[in-house]
C-alpha positions as CSV (number, residue, x, y, z in Angstrom):
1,X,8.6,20.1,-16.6
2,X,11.3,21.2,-14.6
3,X,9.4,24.4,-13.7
4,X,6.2,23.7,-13.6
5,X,3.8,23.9,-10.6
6,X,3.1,21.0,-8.6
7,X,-0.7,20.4,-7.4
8,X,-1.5,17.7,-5.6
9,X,-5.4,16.2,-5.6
10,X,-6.9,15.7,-2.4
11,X,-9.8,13.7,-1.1
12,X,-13.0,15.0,0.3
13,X,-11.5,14.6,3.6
14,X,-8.8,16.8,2.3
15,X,-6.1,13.7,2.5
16,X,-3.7,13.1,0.0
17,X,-3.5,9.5,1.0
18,X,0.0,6.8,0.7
19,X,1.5,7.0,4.6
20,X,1.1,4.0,6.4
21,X,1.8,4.5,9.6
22,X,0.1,8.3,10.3
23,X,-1.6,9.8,13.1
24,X,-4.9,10.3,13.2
25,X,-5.1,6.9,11.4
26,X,-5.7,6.8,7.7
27,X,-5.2,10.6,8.1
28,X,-2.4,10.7,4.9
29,X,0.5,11.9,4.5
30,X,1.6,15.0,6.2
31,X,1.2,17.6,3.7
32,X,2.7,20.7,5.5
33,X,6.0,18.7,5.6
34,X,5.8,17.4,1.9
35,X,5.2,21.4,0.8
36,X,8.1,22.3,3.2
37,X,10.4,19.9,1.6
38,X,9.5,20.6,-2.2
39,X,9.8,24.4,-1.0
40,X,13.4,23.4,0.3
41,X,13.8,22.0,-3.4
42,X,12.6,25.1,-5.2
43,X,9.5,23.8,-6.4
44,X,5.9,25.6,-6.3
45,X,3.0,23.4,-4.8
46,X,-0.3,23.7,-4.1
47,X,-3.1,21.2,-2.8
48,X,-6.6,21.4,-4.7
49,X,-10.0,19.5,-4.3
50,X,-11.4,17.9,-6.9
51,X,-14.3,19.4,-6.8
52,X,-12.7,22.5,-7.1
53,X,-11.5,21.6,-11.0
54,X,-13.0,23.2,-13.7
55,X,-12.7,21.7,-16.8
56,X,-13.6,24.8,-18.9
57,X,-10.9,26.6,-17.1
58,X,-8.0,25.8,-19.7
59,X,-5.7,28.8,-18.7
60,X,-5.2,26.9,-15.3
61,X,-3.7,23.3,-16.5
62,X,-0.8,25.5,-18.1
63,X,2.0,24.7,-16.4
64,X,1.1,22.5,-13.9
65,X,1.6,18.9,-13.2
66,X,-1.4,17.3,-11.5
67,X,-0.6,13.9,-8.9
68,X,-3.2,12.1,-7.2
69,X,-4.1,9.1,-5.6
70,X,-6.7,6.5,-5.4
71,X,-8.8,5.0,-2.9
72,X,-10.5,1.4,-1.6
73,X,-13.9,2.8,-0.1
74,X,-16.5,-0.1,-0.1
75,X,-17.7,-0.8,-3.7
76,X,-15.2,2.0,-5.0
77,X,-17.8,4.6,-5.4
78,X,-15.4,7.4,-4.8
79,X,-12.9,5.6,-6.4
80,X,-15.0,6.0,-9.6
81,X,-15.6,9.6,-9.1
82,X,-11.8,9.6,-9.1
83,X,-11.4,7.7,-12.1
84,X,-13.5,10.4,-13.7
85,X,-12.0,13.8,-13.2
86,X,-8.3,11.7,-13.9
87,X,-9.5,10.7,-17.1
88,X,-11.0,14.3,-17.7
89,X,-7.5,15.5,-17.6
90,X,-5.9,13.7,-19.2
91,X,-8.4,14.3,-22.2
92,X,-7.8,18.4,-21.9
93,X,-3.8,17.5,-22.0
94,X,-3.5,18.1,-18.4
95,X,-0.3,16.4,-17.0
96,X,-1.4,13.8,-14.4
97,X,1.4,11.4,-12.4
98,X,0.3,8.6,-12.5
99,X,-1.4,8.6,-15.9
100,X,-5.1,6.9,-15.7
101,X,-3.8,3.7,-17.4
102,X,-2.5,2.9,-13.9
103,X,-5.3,4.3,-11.7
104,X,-7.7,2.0,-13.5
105,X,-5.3,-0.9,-12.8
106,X,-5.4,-0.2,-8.9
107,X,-7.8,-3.0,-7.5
108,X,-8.2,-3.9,-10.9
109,X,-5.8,-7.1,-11.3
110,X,-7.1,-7.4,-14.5
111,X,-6.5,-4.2,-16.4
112,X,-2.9,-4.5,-14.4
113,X,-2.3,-7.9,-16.0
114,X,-3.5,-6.2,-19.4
115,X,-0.4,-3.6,-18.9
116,X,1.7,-6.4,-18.7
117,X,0.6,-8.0,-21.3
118,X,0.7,-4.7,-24.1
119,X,4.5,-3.6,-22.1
120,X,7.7,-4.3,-24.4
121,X,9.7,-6.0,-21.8
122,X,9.7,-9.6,-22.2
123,X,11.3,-10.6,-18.8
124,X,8.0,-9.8,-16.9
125,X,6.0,-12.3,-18.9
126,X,6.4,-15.5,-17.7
127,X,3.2,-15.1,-15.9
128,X,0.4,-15.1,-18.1
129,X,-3.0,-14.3,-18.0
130,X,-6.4,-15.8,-19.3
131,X,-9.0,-13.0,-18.4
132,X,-13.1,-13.5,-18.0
133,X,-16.3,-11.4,-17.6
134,X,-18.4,-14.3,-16.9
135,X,-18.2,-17.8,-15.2
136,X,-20.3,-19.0,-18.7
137,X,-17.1,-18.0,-20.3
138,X,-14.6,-19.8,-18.2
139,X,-16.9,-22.7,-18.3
140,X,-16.3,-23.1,-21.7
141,X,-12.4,-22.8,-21.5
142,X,-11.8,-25.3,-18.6
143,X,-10.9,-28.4,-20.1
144,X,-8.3,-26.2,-22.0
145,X,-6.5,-25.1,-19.2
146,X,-3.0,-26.3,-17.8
147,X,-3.6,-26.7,-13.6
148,X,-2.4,-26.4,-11.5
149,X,-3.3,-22.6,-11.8
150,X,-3.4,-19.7,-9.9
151,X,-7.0,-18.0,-10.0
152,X,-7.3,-14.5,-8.8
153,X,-10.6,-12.2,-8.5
154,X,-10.3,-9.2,-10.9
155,X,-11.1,-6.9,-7.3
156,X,-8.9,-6.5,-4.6
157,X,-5.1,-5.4,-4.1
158,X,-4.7,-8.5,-1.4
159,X,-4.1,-12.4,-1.5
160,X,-7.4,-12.5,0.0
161,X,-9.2,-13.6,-3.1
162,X,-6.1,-16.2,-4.9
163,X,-6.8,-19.5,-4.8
164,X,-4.2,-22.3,-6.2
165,X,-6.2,-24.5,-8.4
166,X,-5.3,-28.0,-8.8
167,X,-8.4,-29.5,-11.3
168,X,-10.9,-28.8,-13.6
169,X,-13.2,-29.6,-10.7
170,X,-11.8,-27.0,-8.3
171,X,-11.8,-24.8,-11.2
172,X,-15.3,-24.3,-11.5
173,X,-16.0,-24.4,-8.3
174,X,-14.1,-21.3,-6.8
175,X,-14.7,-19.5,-10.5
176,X,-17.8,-19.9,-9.9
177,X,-17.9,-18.0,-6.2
178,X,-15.5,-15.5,-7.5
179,X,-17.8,-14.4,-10.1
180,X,-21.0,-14.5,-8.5
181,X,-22.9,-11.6,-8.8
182,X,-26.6,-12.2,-7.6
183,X,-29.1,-9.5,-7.2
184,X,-32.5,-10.7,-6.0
185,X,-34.4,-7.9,-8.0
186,X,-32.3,-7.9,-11.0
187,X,-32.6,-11.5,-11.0
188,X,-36.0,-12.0,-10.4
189,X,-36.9,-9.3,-13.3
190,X,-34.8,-11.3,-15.8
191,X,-36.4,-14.0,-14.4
192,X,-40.2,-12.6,-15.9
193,X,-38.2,-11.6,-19.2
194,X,-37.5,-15.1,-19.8
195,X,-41.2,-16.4,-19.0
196,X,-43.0,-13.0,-21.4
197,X,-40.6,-13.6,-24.3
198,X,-39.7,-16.8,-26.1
199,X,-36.3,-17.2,-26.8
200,X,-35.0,-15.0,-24.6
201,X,-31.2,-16.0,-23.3
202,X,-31.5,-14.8,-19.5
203,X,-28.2,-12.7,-18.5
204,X,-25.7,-14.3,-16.1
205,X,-25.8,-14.2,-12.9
206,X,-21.8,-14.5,-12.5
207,X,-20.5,-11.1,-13.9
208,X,-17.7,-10.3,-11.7
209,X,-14.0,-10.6,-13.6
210,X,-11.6,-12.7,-13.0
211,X,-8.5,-13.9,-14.0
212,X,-6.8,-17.3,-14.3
213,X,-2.6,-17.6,-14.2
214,X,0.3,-20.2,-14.3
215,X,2.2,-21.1,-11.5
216,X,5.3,-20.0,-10.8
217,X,6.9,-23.6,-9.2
218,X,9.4,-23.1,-6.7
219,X,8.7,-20.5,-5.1
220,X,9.0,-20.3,-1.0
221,X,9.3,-16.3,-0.5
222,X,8.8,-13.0,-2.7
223,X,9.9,-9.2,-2.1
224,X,8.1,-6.4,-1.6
225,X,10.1,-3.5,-3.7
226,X,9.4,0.6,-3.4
227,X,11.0,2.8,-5.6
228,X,11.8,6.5,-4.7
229,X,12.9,8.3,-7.3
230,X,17.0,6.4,-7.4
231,X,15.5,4.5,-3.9
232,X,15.0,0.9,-3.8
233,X,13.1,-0.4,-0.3
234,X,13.1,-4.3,0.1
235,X,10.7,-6.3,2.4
236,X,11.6,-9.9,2.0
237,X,8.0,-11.8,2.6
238,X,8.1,-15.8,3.1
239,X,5.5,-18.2,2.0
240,X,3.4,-19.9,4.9
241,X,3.4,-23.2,5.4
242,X,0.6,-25.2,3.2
243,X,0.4,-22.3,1.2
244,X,1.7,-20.7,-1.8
245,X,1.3,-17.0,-1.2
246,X,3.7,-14.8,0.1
247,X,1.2,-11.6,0.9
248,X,-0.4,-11.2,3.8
249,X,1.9,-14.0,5.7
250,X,3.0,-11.7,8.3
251,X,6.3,-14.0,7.3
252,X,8.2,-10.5,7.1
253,X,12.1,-9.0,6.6
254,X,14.5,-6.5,6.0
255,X,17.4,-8.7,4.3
256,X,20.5,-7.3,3.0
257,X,21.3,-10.9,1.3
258,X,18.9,-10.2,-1.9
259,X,19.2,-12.7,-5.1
260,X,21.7,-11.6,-7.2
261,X,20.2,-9.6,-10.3
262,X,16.8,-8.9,-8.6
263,X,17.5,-5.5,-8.0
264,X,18.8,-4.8,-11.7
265,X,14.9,-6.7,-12.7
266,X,13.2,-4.1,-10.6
267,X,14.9,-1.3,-11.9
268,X,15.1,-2.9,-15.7
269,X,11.0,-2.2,-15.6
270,X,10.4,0.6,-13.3
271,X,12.1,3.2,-15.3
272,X,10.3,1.8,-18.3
273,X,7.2,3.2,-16.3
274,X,8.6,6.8,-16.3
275,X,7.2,7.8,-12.7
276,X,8.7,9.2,-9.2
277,X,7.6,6.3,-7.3
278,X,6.2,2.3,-7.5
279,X,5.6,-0.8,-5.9
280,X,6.2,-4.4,-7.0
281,X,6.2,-7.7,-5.6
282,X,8.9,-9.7,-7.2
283,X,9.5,-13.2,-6.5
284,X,12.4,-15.4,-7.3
285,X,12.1,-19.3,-7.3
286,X,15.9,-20.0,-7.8
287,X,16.2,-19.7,-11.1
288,X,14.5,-16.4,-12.6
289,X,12.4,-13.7,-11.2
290,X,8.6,-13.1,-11.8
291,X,6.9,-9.7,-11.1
292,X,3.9,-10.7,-9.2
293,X,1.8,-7.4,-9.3
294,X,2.6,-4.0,-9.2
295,X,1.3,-0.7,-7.9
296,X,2.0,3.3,-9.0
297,X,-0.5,4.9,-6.4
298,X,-2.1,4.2,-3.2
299,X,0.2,1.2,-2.3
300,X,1.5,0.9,1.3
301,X,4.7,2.4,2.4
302,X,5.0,0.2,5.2
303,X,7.8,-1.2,3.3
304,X,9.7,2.5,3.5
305,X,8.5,3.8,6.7
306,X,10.1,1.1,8.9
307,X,13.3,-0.1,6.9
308,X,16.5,0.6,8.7
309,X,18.8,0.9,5.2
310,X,18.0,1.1,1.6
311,X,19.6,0.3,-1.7
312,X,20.8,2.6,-4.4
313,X,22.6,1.7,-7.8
314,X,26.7,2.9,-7.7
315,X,28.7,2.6,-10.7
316,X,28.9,-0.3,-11.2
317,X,26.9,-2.5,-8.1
318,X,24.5,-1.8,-6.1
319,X,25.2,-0.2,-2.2
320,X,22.8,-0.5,0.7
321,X,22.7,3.0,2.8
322,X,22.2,2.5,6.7
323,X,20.0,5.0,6.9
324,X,16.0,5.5,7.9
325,X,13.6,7.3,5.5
326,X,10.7,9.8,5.8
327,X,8.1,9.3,3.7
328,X,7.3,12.8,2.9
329,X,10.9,14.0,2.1
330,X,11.7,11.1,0.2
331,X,8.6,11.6,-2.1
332,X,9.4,15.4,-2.7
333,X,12.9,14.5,-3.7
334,X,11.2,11.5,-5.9
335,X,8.7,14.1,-7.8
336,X,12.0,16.8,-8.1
337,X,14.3,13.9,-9.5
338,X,11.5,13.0,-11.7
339,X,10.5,16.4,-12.8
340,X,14.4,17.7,-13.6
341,X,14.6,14.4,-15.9
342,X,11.5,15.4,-18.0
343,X,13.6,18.6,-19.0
């Protein structure tokens, strides 16, 4: 790959979308410098609409490596269309970083958990997953369960919607709001089904996904982890008090003084991933390390954009480099580092 043409995919509002901190807001990254800086590195790029792909075009998709990213618009409409044209090339043997497995798992905790559970490397399963389409299902399944538990909607890239669950009772409760899925007209037609024909099972009206996990014990703080091609960027996030999630706690870091061995986990499973860049949350409660979740597109670069020093691996330890990063110039060296090892 080490010649090929770079395109990157850009929105509708032609925004090829991962900076955090950007101006106008939510404008993107700032692609003049990102095409400067893969210029500076020898590499050809180009940006591209999706709308402008043509599928019957094979001549074009020679040679080129195609990177995207997602997006979180309200009821991921355009995050379908997406979904769509990704899935397209990859089906004509396009090359596409990230491949679709991991833009299906992007507000998809589900699907992300699934990766997890199909990937070789046993030291990011000691979280394990029960998954459910209905709250009929999980109904059924209760009594079996170990709690306390964590349950997490299938939707969202947050801690907004993770509940610690202590009982049965509590259980069904919160599985039962997390899966709700009422539509007055849909409803009320199934509704008249049910009366015109005998026997008829009505559908449920609790069809949103969801997922049901063990708790990890111990656990007062975890780290927010970006990888840039040989980069590692950690935010150390503390639990709140009363609470058991580290996420969104505003309880934020930089800290040189990292558990020994977590940065050796990190970088055990994301070059099993084969990609420039990631994001993990990794926690640690004293006595191993759990990967949380994990992102390889759209996540925020907060973590990057505002860290005074990051962490690379030497010969034999690891060495933290006082030093501040630009987005854009570290991802063009990300793609070019991951592009000359492809060769």
């Amino acid at each position: 790959m080490g010649n090929k043409k770079i395109v990157f995919l850009v929105d509708y509002n032609n925004r090829f979308s991962y900076k955090w901190n950007t101006i106008p807001y939510r404008s993107g990254i700032n692609k003049e410098v990102l095409q400067k800086e893969l210029q500076k590195l020898g590499r050809e790029t180009m940006f591209m609409s999706y709308t402008d792909i043509d599928f019957r075009d094979t001549k074009f998709f020679v040679d080129k490596v195609f990177l995207y990213t997602s997006q979180e618009d309200e009821n991921l409409f355009y995050k379908s269309y997406v979904e769509d044209i990704i899935l397209g090339l990859e089906m004509i043997g396009a090359v596409v970083i990230p491949g679709y497995k991991y833009l299906r798992a992007h507000h998809n905790k589900m699907f992300m958990e699934i990766i997890r559970d199909v990937a070789p490397n046993s030291g990011i399963k000691n979280i394990s997953s029960n998954y459910f389409g209905t709250f009929e299902d999980f109904k059924t399944s209760a009594d079996n369960l170990h709690y306390p538990l964590v349950l997490k909607s299938a939707f969202g890239a947050t801690s907004k919607a993770v509940t610690l669950i202590r009982n049965k009772k509590e259980a069904l409760k919160k599985a039962k709001s997390y899966s709700s899925s009422h539509s007055f007209w849909y409803d009320l037609k199934d509704f008249i089904r049910s009366i015109k024909h005998k026997g008829y099972i009505r559908e449920s009206r609790y069809r949103r996904k969801f997922i049901v996990q063990n708790l990890i014990a111990g656990m007062d703080r975890d780290y927010k982890i970006l990888v840039f091609g040989d980069k590692y960027y950690v935010l150390e996030r503390r639990v709140r008090k009363n609470d058991f999630r580290a996420s969104g706690s505003g309880l934020i870091s930089y800290t040189k003084d990292l558990p020994v061995g977590m940065l050796d986990y990190a970088r055990q499973f994301f070059e099993k991933q084969n990609l420039p860049f990631f994001a993990m949350d990794v926690a640690y409660n004293g006595e191993s390390f759990s990967l949380i979740e994990f992102q390889a597109l759209y996540f925020g670069t907060h973590t990057l954009d505002t860290a005074p020093y990051y962490f690379v691996k030497g010969k034999e330890e690891w060495v933290c480099v006082e030093k501040e990063s630009v987005l854009e110039i570290e991802m063009a060296l990300a793609i070019d580092i991951y592009l000359n090892r492809q060769l």
